[in-house]
C-alpha positions as CSV (number, residue, x, y, z in Angstrom):
1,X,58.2,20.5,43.6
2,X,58.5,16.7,43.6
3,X,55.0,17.0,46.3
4,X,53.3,18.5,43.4
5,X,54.5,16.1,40.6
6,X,53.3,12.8,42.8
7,X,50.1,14.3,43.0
8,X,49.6,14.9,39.6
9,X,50.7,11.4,39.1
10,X,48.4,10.5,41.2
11,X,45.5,12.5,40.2
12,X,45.8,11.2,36.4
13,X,44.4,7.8,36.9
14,X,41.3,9.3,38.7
15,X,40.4,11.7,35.7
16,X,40.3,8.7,33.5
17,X,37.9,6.8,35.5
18,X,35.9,9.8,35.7
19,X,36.0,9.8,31.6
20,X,34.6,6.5,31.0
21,X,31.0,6.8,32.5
22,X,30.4,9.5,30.7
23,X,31.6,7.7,27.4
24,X,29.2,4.8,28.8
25,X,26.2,7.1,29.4
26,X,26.6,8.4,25.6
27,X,26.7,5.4,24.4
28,X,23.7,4.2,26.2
29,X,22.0,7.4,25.0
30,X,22.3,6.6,21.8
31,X,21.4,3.1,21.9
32,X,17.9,4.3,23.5
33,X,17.1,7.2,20.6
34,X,18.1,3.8,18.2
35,X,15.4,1.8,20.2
36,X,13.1,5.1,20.1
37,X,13.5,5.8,15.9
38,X,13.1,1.8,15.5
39,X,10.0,1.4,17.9
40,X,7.8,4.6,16.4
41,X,8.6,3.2,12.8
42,X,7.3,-0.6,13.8
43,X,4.3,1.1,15.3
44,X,3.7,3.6,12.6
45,X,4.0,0.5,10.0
46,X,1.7,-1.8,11.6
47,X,-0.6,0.9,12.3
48,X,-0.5,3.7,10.2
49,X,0.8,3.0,6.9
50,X,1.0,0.4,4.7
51,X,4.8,0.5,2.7
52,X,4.7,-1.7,-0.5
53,X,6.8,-1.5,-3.8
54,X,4.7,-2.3,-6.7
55,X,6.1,-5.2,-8.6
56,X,4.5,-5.3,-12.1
57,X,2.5,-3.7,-14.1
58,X,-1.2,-4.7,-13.6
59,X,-2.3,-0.7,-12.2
60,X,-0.1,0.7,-15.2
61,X,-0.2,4.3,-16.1
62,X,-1.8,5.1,-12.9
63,X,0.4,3.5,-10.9
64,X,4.2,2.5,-12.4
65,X,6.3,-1.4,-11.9
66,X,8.7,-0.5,-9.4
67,X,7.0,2.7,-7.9
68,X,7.3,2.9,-3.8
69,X,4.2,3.7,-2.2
70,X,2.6,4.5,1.0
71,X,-0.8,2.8,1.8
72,X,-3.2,4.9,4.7
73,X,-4.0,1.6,7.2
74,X,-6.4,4.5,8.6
75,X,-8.3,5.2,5.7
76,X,-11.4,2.8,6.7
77,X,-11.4,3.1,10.5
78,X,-14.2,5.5,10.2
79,X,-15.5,5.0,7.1
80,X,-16.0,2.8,4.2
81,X,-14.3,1.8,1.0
82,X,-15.8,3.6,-2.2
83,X,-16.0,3.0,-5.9
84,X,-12.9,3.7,-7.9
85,X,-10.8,3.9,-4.4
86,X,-7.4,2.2,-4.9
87,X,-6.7,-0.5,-2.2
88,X,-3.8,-2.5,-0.7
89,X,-5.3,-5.7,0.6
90,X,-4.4,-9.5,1.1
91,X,-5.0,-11.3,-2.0
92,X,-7.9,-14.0,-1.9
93,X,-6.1,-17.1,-3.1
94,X,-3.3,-16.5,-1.3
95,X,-3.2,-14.1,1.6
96,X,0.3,-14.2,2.4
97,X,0.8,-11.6,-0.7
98,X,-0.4,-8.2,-0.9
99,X,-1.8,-6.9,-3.6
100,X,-3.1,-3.7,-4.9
101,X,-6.1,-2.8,-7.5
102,X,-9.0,-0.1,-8.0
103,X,-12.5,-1.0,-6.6
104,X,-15.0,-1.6,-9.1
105,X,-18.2,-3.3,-7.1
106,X,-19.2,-2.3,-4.4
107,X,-20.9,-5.7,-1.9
108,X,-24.5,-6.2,-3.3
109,X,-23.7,-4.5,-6.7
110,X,-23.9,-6.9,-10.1
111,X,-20.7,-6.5,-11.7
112,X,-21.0,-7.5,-15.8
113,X,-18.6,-7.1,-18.7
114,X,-20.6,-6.2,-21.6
115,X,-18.5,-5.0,-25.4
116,X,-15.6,-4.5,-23.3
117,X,-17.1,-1.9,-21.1
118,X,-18.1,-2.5,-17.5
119,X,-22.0,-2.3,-15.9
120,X,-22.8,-2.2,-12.8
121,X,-26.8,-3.4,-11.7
122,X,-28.1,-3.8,-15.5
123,X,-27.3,-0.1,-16.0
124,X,-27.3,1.3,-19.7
125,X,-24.7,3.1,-18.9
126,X,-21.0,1.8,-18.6
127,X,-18.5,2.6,-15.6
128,X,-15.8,4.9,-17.5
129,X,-12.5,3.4,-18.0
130,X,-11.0,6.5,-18.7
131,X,-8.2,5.7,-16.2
132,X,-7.7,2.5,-18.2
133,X,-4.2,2.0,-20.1
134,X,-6.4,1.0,-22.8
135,X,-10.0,1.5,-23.0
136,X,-12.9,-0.9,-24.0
137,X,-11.2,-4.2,-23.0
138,X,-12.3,-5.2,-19.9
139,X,-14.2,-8.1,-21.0
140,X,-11.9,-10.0,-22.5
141,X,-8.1,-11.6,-21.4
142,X,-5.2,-11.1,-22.7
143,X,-6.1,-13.3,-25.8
144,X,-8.9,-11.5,-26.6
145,X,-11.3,-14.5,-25.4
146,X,-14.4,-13.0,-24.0
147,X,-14.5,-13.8,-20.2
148,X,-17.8,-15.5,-18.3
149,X,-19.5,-12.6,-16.3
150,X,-21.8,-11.3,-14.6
151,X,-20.3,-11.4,-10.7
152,X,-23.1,-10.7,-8.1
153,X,-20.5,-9.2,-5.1
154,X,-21.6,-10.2,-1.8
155,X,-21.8,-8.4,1.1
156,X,-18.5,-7.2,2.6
157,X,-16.8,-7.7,-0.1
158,X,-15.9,-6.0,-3.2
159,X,-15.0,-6.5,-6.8
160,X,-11.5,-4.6,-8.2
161,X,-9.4,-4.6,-11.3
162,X,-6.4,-3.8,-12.0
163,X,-6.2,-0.6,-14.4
164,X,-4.2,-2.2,-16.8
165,X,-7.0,-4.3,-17.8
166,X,-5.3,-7.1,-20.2
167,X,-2.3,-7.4,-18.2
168,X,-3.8,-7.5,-14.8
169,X,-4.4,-10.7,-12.4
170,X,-8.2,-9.1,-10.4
171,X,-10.8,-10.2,-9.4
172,X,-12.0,-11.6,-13.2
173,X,-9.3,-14.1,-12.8
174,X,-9.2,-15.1,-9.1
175,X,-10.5,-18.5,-7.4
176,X,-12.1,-16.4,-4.6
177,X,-12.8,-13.4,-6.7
178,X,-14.0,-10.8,-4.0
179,X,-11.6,-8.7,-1.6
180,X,-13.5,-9.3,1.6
181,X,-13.4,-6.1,3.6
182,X,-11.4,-7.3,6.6
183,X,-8.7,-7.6,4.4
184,X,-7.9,-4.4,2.8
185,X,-5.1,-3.1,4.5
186,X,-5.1,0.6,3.2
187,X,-5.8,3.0,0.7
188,X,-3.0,4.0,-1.8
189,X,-2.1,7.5,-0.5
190,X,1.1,8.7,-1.9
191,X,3.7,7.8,-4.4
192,X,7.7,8.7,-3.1
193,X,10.0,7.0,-5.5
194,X,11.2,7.7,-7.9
195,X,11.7,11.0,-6.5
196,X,10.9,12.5,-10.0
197,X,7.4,11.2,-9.8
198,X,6.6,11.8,-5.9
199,X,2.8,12.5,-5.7
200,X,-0.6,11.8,-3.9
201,X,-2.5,9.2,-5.3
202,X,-5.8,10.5,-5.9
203,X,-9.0,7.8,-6.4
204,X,-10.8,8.5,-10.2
205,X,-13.4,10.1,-8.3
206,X,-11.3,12.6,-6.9
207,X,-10.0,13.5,-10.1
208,X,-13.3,14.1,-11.8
């Protein structure tokens, strides 16, 4: 009987060695699925999407201060930006901020501001506005002075404003006033905060 008890005495210590590799080996297991989760989000962020909280309200109603979206950094890899497309891109005058408005010319186009209504090439007819927080304003600043137009875009670049169009720093403002096209980052894809306005962001000629 005291044969048996000093070999479970001695037989203890040797479980609890056998314990703590295993306890090392979850720990290590856990510490790689961290590195895992934290690499694919890196890479899905630098390649993929484009996360950005909006932080006033220049693209008001279409897109809210404060919203959370997620920008496609795909969108353009195969084809090009289009007319009315909403882009997150580096801002001209300053490219360590991001910024994000609606294209309005396309490179070559004329861009002028005529009765507060926009033209494109001398048309007769004006560019609808009709995603505009208020309509018929988009020739004159905030107080209501008319502003010097027309802007001939150039190639590779393109024109935007902001949908909010007297409360909205774009491209009628701007020191270099075209987004050139290697600095878009992404199209505005999908809205997920708040949660009670998660939706995709559609372009004005989706909607139509």
């Amino acid at each position: 009987m005291e044969e048996q008890m000093e070999r479970q005495i001695e037989e203890r210590p040797a479980e609890n060695n056998e314990k703590k590799p295993s306890r090392v080996k979850a720990v290590l297991e856990y510490v790689r699925l961290i590195a895992i989760v934290v690499g694919v989000t890196l890479l899905v962020e630098t390649f993929v999407i484009v996360n950005a909280v909006i932080p006033s309200a220049s693209m008001e109603p279409t897109i809210m201060t404060g919203d959370h979206i997620f920008g496609n950094r795909l969108a353009y890899k195969f084809g090009d930006p289009e007319r009315y497309d909403i882009i997150i891109f580096r801002y001209p005058d300053d490219e360590s901020q991001l910024f994000i408005k609606r294209i309005i010319g396309m490179p070559g186009d004329t861009v002028e501001f005529r009765d507060g209504d926009v033209y494109i090439n001398n048309s007769d007819t004006p560019l609808s506005d009709a995603f505009c927080s208020v309509q018929d304003m988009t020739g004159l600043d905030m107080n209501r002075t008319v502003l010097s137009n027309p802007f001939t875009v150039p190639e590779d670049c393109y024109f935007v404003l902001g949908d909010n169009r007297l409360n909205s720093k774009d491209s009628r403002y701007w020191q270099n006033p075209f987004v050139q096209r290697d600095k878009i980052l992404g199209e505005a894809m999908f809205r997920y905060w708040p949660l009670n306005t998660i939706t995709v962001i559609r372009s004005y000629s989706d909607a139509e």
